[in-house]
MIZA-590014 format. One record per residue: residue in three letters; residue number from 1; z, y, x of N, C-alpha, C in turn. Coordinates in Angstrom, 1 decimal, padded with zeros to 4 digits, m for minus. Example, Ala and Ser with C-alpha at 12.3 -4.5 7.8 and 13.67 -1.06 7.14 Angstrom:
2
+-----+-----+--------+--------+--------+--------+--------+--------+--------+--------+--------+
!   r !   k !    n_Z !    n_Y !    n_X !   ca_Z !   ca_Y !   ca_X !    c_Z !    c_Y !    c_X !
+-----+-----+--------+--------+--------+--------+--------+--------+--------+--------+--------+
! ala !   1 !  007.8 ! m005.7 !  013.2 !  007.8 ! m004.5 !  012.3 !  007.8 ! m003.3 !  013.2 !
! ser !   2 !  007.1 ! m002.2 !  012.8 !  007.1 ! m001.1 !  013.7 !  007.9 !  000.0 !  012.9 !
+-----+-----+--------+--------+--------+--------+--------+--------+--------+--------+--------+
This chain:
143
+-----+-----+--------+--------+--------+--------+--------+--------+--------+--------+--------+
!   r !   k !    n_Z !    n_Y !    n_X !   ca_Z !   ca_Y !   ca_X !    c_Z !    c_Y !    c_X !
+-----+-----+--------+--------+--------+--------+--------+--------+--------+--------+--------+
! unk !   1 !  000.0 ! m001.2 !  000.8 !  000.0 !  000.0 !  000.0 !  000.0 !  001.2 !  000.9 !
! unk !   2 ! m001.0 !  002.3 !  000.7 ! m000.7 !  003.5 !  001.1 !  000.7 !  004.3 !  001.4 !
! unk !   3 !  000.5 !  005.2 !  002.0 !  001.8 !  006.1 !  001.6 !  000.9 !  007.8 !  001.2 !
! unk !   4 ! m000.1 !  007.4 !  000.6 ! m000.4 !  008.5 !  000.1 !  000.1 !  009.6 ! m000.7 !
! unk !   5 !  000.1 !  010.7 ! m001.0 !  000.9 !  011.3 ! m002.0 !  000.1 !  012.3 ! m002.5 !
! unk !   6 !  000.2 !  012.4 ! m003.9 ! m000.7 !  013.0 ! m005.0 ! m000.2 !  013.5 ! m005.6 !
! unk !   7 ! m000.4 !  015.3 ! m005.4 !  000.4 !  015.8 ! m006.3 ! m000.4 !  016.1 ! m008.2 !
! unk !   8 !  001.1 !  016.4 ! m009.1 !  000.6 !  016.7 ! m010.3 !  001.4 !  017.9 ! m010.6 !
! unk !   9 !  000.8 !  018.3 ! m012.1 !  001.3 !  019.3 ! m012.6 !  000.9 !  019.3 ! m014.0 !
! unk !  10 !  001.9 !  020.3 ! m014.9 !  001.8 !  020.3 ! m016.1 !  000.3 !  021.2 ! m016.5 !
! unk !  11 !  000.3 !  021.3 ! m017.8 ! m000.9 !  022.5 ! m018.0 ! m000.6 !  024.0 ! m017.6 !
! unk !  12 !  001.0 !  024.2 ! m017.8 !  001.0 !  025.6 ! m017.5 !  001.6 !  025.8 ! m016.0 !
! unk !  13 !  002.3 !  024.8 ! m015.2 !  002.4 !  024.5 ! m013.8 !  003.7 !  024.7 ! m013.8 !
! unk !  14 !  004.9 !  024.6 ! m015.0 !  006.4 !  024.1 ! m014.7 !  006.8 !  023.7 ! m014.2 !
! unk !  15 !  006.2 !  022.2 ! m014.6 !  006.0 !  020.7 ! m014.1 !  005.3 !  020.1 ! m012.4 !
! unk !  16 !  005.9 !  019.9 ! m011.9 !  005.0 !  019.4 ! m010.9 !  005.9 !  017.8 ! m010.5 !
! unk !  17 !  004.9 !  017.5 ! m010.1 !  005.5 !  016.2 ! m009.3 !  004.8 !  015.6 ! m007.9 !
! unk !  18 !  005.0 !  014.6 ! m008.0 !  004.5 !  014.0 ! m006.8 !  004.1 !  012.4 ! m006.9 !
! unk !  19 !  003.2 !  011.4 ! m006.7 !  003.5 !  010.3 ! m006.6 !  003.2 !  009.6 ! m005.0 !
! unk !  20 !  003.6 !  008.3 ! m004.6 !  002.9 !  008.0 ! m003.4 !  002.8 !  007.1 ! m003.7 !
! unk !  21 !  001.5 !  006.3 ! m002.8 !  001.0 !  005.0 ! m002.5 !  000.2 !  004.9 ! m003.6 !
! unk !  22 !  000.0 !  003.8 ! m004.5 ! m001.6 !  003.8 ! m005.2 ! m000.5 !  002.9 ! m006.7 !
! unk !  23 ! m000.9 !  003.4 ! m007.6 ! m000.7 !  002.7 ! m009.1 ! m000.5 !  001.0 ! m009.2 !
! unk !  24 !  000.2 !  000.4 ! m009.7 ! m000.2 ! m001.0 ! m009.9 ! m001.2 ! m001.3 ! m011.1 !
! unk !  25 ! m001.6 ! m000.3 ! m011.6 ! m002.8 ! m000.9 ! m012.6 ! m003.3 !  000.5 ! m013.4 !
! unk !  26 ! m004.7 !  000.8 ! m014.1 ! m005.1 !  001.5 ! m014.3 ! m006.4 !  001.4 ! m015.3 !
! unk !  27 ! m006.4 !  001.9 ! m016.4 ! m007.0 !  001.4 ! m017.1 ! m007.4 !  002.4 ! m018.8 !
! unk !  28 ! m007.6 !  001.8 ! m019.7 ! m007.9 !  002.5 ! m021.3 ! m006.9 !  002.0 ! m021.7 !
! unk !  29 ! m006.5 !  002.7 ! m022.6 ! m005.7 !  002.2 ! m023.7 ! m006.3 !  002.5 ! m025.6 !
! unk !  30 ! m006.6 !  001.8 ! m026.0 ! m007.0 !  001.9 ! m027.6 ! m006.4 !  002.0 ! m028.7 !
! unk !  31 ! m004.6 !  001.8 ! m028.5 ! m003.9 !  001.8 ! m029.6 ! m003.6 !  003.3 ! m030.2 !
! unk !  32 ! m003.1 !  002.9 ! m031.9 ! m003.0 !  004.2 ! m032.6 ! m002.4 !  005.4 ! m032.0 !
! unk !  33 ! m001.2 !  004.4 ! m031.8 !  000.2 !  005.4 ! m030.9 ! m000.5 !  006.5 ! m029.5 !
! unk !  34 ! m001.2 !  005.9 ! m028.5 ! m001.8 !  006.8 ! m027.4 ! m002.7 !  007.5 ! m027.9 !
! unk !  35 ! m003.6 !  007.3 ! m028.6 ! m004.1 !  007.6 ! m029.4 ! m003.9 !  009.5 ! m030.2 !
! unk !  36 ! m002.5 !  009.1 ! m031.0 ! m002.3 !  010.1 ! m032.3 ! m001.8 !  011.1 ! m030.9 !
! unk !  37 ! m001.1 !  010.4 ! m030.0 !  000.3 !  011.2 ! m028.5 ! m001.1 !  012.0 ! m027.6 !
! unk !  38 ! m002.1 !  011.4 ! m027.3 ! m002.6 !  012.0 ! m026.3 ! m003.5 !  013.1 ! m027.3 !
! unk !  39 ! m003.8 !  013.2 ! m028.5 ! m004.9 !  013.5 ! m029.8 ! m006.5 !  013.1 ! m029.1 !
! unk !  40 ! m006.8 !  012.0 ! m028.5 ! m008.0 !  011.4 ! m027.8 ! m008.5 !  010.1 ! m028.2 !
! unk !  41 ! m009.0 !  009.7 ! m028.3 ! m009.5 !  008.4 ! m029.3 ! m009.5 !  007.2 ! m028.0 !
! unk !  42 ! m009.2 !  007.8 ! m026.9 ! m008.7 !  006.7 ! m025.8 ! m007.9 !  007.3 ! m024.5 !
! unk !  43 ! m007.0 !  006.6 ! m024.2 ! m005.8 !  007.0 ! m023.4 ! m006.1 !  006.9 ! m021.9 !
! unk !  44 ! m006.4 !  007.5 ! m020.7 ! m006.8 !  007.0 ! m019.5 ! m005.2 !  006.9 ! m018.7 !
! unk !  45 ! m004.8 !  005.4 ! m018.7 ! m003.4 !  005.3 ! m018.1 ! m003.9 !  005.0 ! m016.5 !
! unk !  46 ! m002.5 !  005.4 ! m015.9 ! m001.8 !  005.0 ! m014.1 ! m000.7 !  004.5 ! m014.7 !
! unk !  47 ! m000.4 !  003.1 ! m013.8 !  000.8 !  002.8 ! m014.3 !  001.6 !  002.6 ! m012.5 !
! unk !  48 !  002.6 !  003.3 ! m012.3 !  003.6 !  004.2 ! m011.0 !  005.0 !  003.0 ! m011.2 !
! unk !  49 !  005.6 !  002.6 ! m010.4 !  007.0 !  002.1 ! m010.6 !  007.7 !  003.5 ! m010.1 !
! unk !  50 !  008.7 !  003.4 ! m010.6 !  009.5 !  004.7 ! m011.1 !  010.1 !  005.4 ! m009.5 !
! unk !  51 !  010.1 !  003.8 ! m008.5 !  010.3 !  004.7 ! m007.3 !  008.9 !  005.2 ! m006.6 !
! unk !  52 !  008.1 !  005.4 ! m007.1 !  006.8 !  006.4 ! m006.9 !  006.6 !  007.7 ! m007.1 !
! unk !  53 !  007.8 !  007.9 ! m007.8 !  007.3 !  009.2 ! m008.7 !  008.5 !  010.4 ! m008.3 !
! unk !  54 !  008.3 !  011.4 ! m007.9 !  009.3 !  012.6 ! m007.8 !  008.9 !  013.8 ! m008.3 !
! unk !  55 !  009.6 !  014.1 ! m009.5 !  009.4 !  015.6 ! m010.1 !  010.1 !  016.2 ! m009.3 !
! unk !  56 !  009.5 !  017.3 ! m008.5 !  009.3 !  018.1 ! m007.4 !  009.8 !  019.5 ! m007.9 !
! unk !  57 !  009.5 !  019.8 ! m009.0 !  009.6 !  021.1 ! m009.5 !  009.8 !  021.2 ! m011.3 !
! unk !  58 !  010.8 !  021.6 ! m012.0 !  010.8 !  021.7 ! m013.4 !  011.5 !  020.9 ! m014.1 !
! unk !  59 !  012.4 !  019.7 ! m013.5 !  012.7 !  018.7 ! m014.1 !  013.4 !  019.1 ! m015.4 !
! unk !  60 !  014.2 !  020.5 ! m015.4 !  014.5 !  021.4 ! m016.5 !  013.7 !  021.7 ! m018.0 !
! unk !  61 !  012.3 !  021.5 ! m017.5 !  011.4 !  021.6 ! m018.8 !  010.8 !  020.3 ! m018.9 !
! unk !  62 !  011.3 !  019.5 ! m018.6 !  010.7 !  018.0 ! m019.5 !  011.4 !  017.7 ! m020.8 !
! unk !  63 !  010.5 !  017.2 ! m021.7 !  011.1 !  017.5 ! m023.1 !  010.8 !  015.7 ! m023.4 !
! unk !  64 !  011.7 !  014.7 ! m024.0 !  011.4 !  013.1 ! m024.3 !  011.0 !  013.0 ! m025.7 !
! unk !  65 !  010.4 !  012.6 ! m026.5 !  010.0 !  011.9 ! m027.1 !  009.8 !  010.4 ! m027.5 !
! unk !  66 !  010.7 !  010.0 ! m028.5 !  010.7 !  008.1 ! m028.4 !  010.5 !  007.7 ! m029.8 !
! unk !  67 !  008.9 !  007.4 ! m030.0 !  008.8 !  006.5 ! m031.4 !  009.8 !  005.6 ! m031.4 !
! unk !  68 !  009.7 !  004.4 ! m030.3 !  010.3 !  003.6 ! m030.3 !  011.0 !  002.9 ! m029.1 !
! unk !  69 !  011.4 !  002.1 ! m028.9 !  012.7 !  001.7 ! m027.5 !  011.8 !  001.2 ! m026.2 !
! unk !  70 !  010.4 !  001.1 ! m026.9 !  009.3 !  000.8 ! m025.6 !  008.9 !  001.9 ! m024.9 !
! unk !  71 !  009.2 !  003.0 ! m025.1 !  008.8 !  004.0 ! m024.3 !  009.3 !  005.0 ! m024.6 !
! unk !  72 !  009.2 !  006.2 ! m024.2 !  009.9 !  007.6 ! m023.7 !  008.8 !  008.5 ! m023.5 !
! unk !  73 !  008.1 !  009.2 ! m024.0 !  007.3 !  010.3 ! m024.1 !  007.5 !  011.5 ! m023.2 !
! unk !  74 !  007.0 !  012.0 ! m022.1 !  007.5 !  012.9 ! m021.6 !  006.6 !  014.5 ! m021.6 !
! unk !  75 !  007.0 !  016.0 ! m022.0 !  006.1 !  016.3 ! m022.3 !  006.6 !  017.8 ! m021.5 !
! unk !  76 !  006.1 !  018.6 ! m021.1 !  006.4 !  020.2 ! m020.9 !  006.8 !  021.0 ! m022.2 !
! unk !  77 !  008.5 !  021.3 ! m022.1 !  008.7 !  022.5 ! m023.3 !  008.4 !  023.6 ! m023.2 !
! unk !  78 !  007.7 !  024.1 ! m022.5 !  007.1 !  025.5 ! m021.9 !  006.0 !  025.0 ! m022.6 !
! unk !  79 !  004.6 !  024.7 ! m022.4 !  003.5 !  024.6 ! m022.7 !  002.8 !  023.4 ! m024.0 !
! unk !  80 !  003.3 !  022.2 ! m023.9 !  003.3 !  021.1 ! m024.5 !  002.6 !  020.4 ! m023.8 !
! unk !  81 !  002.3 !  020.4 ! m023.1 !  001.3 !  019.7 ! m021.6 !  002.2 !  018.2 ! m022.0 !
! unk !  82 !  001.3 !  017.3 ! m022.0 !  002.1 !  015.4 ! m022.0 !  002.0 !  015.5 ! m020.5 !
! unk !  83 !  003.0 !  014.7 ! m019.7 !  002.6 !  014.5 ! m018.5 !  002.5 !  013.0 ! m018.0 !
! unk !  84 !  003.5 !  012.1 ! m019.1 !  004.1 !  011.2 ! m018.6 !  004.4 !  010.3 ! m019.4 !
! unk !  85 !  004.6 !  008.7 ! m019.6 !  005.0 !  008.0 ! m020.6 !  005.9 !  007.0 ! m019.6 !
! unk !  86 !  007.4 !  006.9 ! m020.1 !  008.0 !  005.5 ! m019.4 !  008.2 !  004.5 ! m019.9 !
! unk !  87 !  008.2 !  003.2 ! m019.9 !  008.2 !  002.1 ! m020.2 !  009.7 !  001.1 ! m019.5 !
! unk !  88 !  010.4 !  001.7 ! m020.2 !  011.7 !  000.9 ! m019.3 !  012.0 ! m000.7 ! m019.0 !
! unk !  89 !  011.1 ! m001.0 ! m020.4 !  011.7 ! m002.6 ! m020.2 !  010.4 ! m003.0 ! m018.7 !
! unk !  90 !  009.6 ! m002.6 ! m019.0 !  008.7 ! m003.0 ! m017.3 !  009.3 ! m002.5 ! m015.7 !
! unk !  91 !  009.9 ! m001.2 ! m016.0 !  009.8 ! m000.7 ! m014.7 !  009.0 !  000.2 ! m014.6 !
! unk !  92 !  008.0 !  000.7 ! m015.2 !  006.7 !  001.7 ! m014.8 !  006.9 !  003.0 ! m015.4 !
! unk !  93 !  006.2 !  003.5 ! m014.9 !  005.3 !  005.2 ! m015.9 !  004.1 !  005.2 ! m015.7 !
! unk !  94 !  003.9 !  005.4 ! m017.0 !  002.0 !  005.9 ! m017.3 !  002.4 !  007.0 ! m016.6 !
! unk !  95 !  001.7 !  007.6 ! m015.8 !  001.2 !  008.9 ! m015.4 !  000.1 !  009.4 ! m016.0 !
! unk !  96 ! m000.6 !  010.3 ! m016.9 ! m001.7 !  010.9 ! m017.6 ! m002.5 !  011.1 ! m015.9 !
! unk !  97 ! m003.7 !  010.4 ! m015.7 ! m004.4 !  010.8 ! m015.0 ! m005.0 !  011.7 ! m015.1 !
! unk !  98 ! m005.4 !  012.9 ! m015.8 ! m006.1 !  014.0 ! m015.7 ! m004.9 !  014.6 ! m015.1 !
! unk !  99 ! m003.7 !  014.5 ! m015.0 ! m002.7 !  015.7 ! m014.0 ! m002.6 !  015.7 ! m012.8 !
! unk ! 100 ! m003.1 !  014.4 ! m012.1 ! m003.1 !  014.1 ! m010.7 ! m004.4 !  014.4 ! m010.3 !
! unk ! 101 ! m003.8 !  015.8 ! m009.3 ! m005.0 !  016.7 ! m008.3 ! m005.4 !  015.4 ! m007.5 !
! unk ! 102 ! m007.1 !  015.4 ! m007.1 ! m008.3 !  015.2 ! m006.5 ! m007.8 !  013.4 ! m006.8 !
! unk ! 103 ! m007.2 !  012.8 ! m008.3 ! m007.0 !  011.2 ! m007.9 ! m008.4 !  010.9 ! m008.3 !
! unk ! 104 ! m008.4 !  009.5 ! m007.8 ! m009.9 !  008.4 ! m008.1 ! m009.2 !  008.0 ! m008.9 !
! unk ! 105 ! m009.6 !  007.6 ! m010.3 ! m009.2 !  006.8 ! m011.4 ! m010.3 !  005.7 ! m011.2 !
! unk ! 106 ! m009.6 !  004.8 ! m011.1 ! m010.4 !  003.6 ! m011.1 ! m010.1 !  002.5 ! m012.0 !
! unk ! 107 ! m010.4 !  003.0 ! m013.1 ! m010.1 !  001.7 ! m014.3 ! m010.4 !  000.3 ! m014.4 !
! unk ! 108 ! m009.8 ! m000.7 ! m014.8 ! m010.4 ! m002.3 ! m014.6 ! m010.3 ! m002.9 ! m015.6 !
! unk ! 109 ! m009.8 ! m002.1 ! m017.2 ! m009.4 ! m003.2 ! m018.4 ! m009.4 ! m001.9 ! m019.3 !
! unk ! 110 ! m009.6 ! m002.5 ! m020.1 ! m009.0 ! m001.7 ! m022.1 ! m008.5 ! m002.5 ! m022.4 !
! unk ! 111 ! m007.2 ! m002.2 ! m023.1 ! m006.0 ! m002.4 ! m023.5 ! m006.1 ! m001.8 ! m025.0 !
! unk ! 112 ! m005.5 ! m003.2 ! m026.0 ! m005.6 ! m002.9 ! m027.6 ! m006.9 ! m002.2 ! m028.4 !
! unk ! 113 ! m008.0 ! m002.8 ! m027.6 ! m009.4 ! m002.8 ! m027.9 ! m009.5 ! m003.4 ! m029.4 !
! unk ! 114 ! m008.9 ! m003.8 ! m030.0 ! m008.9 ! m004.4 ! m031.3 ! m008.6 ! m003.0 ! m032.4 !
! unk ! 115 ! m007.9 ! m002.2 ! m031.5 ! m007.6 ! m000.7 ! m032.3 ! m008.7 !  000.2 ! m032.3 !
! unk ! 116 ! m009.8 !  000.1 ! m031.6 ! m010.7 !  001.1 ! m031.2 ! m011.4 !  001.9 ! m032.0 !
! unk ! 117 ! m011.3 !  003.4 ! m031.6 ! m012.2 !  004.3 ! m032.8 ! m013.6 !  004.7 ! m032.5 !
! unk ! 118 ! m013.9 !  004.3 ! m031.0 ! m015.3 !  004.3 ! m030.2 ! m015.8 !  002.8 ! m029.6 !
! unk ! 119 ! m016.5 !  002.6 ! m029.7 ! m017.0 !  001.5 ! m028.3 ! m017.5 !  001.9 ! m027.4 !
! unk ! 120 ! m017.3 !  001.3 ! m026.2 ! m017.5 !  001.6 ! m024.9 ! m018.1 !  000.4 ! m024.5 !
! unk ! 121 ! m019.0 !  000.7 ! m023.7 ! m020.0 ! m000.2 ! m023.0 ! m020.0 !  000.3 ! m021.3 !
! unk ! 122 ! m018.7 !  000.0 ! m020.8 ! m018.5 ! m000.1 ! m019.6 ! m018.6 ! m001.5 ! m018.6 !
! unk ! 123 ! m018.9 ! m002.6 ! m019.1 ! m018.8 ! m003.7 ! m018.2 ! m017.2 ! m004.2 ! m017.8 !
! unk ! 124 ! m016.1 ! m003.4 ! m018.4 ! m014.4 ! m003.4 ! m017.8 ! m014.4 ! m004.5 ! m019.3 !
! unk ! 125 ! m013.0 ! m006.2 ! m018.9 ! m012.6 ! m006.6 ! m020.0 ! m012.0 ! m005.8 ! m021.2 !
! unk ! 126 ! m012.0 ! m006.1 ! m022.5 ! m011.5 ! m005.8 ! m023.4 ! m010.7 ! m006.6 ! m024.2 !
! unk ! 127 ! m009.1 ! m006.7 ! m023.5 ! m008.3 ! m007.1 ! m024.6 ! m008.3 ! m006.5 ! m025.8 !
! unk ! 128 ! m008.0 ! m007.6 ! m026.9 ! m007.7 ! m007.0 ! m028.6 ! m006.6 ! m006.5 ! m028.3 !
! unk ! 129 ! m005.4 ! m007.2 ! m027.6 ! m004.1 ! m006.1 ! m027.1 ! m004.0 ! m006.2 ! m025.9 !
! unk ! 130 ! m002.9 ! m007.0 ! m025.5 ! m002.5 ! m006.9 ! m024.1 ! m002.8 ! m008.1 ! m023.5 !
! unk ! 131 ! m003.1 ! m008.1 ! m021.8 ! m003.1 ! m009.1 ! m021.0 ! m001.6 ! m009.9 ! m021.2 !
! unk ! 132 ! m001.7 ! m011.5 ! m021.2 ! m001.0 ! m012.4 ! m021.6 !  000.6 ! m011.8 ! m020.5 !
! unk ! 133 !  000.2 ! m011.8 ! m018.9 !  001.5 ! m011.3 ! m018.3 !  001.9 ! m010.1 ! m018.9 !
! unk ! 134 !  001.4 ! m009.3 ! m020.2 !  002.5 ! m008.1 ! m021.0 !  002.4 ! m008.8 ! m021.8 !
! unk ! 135 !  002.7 ! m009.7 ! m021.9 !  003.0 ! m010.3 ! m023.5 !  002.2 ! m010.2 ! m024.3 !
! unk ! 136 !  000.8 ! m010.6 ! m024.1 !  000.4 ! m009.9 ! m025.0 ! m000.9 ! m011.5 ! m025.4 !
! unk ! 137 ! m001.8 ! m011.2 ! m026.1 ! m002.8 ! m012.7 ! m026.9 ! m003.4 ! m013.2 ! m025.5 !
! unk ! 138 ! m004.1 ! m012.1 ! m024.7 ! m004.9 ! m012.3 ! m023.5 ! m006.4 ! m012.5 ! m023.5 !
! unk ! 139 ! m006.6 ! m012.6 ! m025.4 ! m008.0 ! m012.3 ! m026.0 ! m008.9 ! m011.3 ! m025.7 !
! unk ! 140 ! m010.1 ! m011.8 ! m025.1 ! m011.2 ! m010.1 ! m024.8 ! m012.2 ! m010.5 ! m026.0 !
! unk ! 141 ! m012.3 ! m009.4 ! m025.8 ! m013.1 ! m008.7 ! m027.2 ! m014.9 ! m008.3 ! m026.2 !
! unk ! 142 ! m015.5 ! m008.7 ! m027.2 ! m016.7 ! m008.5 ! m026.8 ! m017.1 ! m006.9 ! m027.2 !
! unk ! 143 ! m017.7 ! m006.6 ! m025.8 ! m018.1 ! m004.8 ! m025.8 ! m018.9 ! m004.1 ! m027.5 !
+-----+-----+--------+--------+--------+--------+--------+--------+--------+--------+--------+
């Protein structure tokens, strides 16, 4: 793993952070929930273990949001900028990839492709939900 480090920031630049070394996975997400949270008809996740990640500046204006006990919404109360989603029972954060200056997003799956409001014709698998190691059917869905 790298020790690279990639800085981020909110929309109105409260927020800053930092990550290092490279994401353990990266990809689409198609369900309702990322969906209604990001207002995008597809979610572009980083998923960071939590010792990756240092908010650097603003930790004072992060505001949580929790539909429910799978995750933690993290958002700028200054601006409304989303920056962040955590996932406790894993260990990870989505990081919103559009926040992280000059990253390569390099996606390799859609996730809850069974939810989808677009099709995509990327050549990347398409789970109906989740790969079997997240618990999930492990069924791909044809593009």
């Amino acid at each position: 793993m790298s020790n690279e480090k990639i800085k981020g920031r909110c929309f109105c630049g409260s927020i800053e952070l930092v990550v290092t070394g490279e994401p353990s996975a990266m990809g689409y997400c198609h369900c309702k929930d990322c969906a209604a949270w990001s207002a995008t008809p597809i979610n572009s996740y980083s998923f960071w273990g939590f010792d990756q990640l240092e908010i650097t500046k603003g930790l004072e204006n992060i505001q949580t949001f929790s539909k429910t006990d799978h995750s933690k919404r993290k958002f700028c109360k200054k601006c409304g900028g989303h920056i962040m989603t955590e996932h406790p029972s894993s260990n990870l954060v989505d990081i919103f990839a559009v926040i992280l200056e000059g990253f390569s997003f390099k996606p390799s799956i859609h996730v809850n492709y069974e939810s989808k409001t677009v099709s995509v014709k990327d050549g990347l698998p398409k789970f109906k939900d989740l790969p079997e190691e997240f618990n999930g059917s492990g069924k791909i869905l044809p593009e």
